[in-house]
C-alpha positions as CSV (number, residue, x, y, z in Angstrom):
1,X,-14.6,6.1,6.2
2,X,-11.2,4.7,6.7
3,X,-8.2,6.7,5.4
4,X,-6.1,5.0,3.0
5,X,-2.6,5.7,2.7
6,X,-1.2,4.5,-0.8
7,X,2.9,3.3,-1.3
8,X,4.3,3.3,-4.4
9,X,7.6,3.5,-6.7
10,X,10.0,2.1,-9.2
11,X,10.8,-1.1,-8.5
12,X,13.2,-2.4,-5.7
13,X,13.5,0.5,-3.7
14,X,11.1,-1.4,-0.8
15,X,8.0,-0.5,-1.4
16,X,6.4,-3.7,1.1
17,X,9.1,-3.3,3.7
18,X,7.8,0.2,4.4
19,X,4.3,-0.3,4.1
20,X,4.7,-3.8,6.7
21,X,6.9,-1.2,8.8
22,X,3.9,1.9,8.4
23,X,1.5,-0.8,9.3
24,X,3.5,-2.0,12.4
25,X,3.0,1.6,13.4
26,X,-0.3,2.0,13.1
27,X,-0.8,-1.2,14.9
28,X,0.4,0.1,18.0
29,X,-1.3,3.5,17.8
30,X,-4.7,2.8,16.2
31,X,-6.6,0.4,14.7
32,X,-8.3,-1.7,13.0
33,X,-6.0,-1.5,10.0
34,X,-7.0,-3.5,6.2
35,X,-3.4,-3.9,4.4
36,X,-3.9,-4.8,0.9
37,X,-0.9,-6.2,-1.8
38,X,-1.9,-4.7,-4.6
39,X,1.3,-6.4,-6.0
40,X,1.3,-9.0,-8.2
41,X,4.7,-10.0,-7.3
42,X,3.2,-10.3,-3.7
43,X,5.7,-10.2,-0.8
44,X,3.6,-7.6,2.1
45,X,2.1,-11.2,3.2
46,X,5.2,-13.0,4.6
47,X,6.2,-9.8,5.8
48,X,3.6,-9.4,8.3
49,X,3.4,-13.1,8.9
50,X,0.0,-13.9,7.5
51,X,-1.1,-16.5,5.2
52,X,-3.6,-15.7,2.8
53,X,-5.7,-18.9,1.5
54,X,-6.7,-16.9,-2.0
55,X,-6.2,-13.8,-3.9
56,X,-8.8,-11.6,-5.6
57,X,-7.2,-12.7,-8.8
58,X,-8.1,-16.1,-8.2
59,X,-11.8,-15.5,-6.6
60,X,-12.2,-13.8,-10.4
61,X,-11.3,-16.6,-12.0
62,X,-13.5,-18.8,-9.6
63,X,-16.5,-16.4,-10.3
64,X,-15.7,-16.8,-14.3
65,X,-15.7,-20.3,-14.3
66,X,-18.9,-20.7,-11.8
67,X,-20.9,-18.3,-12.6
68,X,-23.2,-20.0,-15.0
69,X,-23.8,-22.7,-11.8
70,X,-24.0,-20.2,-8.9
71,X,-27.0,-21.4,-6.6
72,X,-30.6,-20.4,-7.1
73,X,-31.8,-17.5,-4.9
74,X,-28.7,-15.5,-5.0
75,X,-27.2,-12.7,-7.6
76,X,-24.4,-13.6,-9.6
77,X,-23.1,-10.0,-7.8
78,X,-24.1,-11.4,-4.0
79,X,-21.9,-14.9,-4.7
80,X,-18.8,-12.6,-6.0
81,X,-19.1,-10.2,-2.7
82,X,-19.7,-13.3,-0.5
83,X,-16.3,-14.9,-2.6
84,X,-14.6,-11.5,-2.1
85,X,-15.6,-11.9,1.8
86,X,-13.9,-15.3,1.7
87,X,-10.2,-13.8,0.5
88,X,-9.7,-11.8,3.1
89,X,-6.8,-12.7,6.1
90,X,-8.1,-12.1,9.6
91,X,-6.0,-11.3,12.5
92,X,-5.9,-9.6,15.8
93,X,-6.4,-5.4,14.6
94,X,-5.4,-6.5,11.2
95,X,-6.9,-8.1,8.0
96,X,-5.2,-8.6,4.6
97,X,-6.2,-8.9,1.0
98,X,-3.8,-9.6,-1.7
99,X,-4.4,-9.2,-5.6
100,X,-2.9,-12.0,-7.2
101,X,-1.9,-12.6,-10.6
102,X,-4.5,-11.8,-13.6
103,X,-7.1,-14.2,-14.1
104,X,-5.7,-16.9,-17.3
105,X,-3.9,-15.1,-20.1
106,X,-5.9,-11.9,-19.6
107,X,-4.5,-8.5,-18.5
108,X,-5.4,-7.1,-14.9
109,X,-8.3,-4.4,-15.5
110,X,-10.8,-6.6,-14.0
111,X,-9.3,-7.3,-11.1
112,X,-8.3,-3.8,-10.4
113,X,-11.7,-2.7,-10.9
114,X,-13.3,-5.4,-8.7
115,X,-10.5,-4.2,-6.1
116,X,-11.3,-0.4,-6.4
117,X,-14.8,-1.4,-5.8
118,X,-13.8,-3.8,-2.7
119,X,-11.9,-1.6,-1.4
120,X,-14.8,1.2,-1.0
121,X,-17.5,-1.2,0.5
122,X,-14.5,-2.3,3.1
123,X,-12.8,1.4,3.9
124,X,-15.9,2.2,6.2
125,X,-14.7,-0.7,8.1
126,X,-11.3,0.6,9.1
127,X,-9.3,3.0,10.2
128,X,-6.6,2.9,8.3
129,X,-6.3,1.1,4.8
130,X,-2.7,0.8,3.6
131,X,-2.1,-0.1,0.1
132,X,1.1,-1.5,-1.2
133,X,1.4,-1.2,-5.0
134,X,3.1,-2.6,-7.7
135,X,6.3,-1.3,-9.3
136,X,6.2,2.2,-11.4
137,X,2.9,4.0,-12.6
138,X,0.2,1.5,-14.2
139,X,-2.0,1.2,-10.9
140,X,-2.3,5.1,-11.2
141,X,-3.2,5.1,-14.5
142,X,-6.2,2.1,-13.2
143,X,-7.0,4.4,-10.6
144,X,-7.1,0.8,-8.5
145,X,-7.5,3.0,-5.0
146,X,-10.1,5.5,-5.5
147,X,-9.6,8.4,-3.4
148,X,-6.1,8.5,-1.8
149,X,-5.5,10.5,1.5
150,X,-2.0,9.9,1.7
151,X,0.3,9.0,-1.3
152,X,3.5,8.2,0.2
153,X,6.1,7.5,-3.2
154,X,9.6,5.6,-2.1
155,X,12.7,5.8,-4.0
156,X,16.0,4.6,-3.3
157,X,19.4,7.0,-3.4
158,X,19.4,6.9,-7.6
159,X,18.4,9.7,-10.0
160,X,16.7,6.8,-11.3
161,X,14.3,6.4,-8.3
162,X,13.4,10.1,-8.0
163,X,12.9,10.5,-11.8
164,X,10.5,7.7,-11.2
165,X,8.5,9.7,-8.6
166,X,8.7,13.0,-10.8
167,X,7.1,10.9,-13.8
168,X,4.4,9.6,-10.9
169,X,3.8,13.3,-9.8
170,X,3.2,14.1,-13.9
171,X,0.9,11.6,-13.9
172,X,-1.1,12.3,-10.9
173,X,-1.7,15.8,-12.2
174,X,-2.5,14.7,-15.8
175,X,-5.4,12.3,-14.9
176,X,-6.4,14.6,-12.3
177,X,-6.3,11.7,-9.8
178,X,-8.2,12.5,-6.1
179,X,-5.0,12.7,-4.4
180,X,-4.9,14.5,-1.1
181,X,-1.4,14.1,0.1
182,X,1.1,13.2,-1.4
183,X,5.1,12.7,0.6
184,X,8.6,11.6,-0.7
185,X,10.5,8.9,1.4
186,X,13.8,8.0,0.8
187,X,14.8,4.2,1.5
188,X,17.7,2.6,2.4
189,X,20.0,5.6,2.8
190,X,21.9,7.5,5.5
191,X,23.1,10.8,3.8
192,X,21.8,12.2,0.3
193,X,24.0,13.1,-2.5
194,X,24.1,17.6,-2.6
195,X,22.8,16.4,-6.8
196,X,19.7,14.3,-5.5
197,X,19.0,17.0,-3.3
198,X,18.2,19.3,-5.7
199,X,16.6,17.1,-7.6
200,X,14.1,16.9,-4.6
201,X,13.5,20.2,-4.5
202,X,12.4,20.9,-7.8
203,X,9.6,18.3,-7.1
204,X,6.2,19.4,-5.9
205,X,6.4,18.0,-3.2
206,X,7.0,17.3,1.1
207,X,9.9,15.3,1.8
208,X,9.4,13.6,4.8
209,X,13.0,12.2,5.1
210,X,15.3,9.0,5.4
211,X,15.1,5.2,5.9
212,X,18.2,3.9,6.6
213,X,19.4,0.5,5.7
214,X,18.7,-2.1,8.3
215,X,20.5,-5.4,9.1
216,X,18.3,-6.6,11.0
217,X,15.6,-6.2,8.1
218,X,18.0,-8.4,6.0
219,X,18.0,-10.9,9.0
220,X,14.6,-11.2,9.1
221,X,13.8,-11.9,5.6
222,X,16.1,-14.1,5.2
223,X,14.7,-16.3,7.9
224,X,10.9,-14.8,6.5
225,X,10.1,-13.5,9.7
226,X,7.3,-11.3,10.1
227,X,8.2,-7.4,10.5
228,X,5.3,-6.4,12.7
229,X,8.1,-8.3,15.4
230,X,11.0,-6.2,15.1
231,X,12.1,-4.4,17.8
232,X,12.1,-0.9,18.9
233,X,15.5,-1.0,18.6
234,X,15.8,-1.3,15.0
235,X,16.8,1.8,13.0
236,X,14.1,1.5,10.2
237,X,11.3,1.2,13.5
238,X,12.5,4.4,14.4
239,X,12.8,6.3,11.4
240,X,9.5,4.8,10.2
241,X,7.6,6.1,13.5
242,X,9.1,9.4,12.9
243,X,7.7,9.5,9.3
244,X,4.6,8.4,10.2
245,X,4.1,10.8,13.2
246,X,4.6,13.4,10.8
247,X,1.6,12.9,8.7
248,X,-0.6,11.5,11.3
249,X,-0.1,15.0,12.9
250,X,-0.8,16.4,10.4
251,X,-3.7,14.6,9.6
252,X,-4.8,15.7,13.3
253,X,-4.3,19.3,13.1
254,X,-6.2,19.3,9.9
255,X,-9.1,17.9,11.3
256,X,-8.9,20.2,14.5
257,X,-9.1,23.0,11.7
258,X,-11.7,21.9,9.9
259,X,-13.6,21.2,13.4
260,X,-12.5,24.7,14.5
């Protein structure tokens, strides 16, 4: 089954921008890879330059609508998987699936749980699933993942941001969510404050370091370029590979141990 790495946060502190850049990564080091905007507010699609003809939101709505016509000969449950099928983005080592907004006037717990469920049928697909979530804490709380191997939370140089991922941590431990990993990223920063420091330390849990900010990431979404072109060059590329090489080793050595 394919590991699933999890991104989330307050909002604003580029949440999609690391999960496009994590996802650039794994590209280049193994694959196949699902990425799936779990935002409904979606923005991971332009950033990896893929189109995505519907959203799980709206094949819900579809399903609602229809499902008093589907054909005979096939379950109500076959057409929605088939329909779920349909949604997803193919491309060369990567697919996409994006959540969309809520079907009509109704809240989103449908659609999470028809995406928790989607996403375990497809994780034995891939290697890697990379899930970017929507701003603060609710898609914990609707346990929209399943099992997380990796929960990478992002947060911006404000006591604001690291609060956030404190109150995340709480939560996590509360609902006794499967979390296996979980790693602190800082975004769009260059030096920490000595104050934000300590607030780091007090939290349960690995700091993996800094993202600095990035004019060329400014550049290309403002022209909404995809970032799976960026070049090596680019100072977020760099630091992102050297976060991500950090928990893929030590994803490795764990399973060297556990082979041992």
């Amino acid at each position: 089954m394919g590991k699933l790495i999890a991104i989330a946060g307050k909002g604003g502190v580029g949440k999609s921008t690391f999960s496009a850049l994590a996802i650039r990564y794994l590209l280049e080091k193994r694959g196949p890879i699902l990425a799936v905007d779990a935002d409904p507010n979606s923005n991971l699609p332009t950033m990896l330059g893929l189109k995505p003809k519907e959203t799980i939101g709206q094949v819900l709505e579809d399903f609602m609508s229809a499902k008093l016509t589907i054909p005979q000969g096939i379950s109500k449950q076959q057409w929605l998987n088939l329909r779920l099928n349909q949604a997803i983005t193919e491309s060369k080592g990567l697919d996409l699936i994006v959540m969309g907004r809520p079907e009509g006037p109704g809240c989103y717990c449908s659609a999470n749980a028809v995406l928790r469920d989607f996403l375990d049928q497809l994780r034995g697909n891939y290697q890697w699933v990379v899930v970017d979530n929507e701003a603060g804490m609710e898609h914990l709380s609707r346990r929209t993942e399943g099992r997380i191997d990796q929960l990478i939370l992002i947060s911006d140089g404000t006591v604001k941001g690291i609060r956030t991922v404190g109150n995340i941590l709480e939560l996590i431990e509360e609902l006794k969510l499967e979390v296996r990993q979980r790693y602190l990223v800082i975004n769009r920063v260059e030096t920490l404050l000595p104050a934000l420091e300590d607030m780091i330390k007090e939290l349960k849990i690995e700091f993996l370091g800094l993202i600095p900010e990035d004019k060329l990431i400014m550049d290309y979404d403002l022209k909404q370029l995809s970032l799976l072109n960026l070049p090596e060059s680019s100072p977020a590329v760099q630091a992102e590979k050297e976060i991500m090489e950090r928990i893929l080793n030590k994803e490795e050595r764990k399973a060297i141990l556990r082979a041992g």
